[in-house]
Backbone as a ProteinNet text record, in pm:
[ID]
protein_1_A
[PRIMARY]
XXXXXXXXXXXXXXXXXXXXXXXXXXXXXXXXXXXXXXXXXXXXXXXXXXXXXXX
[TERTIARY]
-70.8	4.1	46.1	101.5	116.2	4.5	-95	-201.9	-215.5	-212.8	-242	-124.2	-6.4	134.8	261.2	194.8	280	367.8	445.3	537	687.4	761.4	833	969.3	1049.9	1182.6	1307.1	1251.4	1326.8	1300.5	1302.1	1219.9	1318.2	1333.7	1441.3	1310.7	1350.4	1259.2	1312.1	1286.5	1382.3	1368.3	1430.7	1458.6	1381	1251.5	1143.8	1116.2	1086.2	1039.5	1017.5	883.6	804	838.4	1020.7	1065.6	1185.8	1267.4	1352.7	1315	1226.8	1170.4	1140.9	1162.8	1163.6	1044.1	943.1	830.7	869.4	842	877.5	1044.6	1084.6	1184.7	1192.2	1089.5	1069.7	984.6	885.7	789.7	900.2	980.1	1074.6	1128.9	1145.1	1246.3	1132.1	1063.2	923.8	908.6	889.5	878.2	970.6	1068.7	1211.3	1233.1	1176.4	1208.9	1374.5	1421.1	1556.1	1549.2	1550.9	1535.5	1644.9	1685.2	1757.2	1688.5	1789.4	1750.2	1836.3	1766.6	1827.6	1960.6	1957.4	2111.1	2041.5	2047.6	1970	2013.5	1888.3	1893.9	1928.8	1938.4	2024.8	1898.8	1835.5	1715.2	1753.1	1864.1	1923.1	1925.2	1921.6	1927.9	1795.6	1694.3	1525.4	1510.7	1570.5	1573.5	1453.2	1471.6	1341.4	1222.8	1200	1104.1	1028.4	1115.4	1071	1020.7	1085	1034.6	903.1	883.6	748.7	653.1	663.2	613.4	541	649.5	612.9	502.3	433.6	314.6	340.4
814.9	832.7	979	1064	1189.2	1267.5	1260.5	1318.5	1313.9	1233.4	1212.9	1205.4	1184.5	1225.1	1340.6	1391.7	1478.5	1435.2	1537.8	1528.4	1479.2	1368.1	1346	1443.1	1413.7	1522.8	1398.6	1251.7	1192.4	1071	968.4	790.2	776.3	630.7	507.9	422.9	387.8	328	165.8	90.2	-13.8	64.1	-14	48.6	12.6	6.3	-23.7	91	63.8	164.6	296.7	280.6	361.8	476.7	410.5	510.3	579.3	561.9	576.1	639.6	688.1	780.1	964	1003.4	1149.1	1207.8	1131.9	1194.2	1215.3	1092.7	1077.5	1149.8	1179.5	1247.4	1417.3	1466.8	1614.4	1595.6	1527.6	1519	1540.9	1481.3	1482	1622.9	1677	1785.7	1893.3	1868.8	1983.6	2019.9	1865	1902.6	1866.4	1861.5	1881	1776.3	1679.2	1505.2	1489.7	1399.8	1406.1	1179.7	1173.7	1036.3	944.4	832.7	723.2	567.9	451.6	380.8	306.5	178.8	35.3	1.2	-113.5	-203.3	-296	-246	-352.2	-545.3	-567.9	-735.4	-722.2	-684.5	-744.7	-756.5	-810.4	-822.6	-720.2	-762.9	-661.8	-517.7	-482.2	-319.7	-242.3	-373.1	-290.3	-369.6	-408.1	-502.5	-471.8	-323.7	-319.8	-273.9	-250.2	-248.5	-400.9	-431	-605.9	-676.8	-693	-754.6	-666.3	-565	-481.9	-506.4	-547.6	-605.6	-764.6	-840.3	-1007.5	-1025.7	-1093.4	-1167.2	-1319.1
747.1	868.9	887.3	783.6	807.8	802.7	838.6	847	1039.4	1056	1242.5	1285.9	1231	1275.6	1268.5	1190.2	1101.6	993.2	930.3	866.1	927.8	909.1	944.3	914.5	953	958.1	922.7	883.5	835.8	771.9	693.9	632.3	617.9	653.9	575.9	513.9	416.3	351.8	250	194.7	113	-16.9	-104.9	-252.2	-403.9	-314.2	-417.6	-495.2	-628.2	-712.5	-656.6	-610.3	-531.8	-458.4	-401.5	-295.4	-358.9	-502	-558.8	-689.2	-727.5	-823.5	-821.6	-927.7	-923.8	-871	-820	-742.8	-643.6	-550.4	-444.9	-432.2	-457.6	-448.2	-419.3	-507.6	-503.8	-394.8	-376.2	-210	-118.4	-91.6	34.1	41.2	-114.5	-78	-98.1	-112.8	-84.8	36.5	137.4	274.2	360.8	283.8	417	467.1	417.8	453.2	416.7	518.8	411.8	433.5	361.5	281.2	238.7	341.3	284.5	260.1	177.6	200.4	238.5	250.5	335.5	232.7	283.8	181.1	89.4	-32.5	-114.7	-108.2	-110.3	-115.8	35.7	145.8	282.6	381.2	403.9	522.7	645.2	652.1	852.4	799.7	624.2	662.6	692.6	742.4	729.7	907.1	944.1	1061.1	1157.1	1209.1	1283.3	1270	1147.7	1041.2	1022.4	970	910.6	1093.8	1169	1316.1	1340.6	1341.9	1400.5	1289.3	1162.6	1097.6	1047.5	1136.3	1143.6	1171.7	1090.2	1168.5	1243.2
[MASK]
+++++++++++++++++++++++++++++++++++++++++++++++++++++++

């Protein structure tokens, strides 16, 4: 997606591994991402994420 979109200037993301690790962490602050996440365990803190997602 950041390839045909650019670099974003912001992600909310949930609190999977993936997004809560010292990689992904220096990525953001490499490129100026500034990076939160949702409310762990709470469905409504990803709300319109999760609906644009439903199948």
């Amino acid at each position: 997606a950041f390839s045909v979109l650019g670099m974003p200037k912001e992600l909310k993301t949930d609190n999977g591994p993936a997004y809560t690790s010292k990689e992904f962490h220096g990525f953001c602050q490499k490129w100026g991402i500034s990076h939160t996440t949702g409310i762990p365990h709470s469905p409504t803190g990803q709300a319109i994420v999760e609906r644009a997602h439903q199948t």
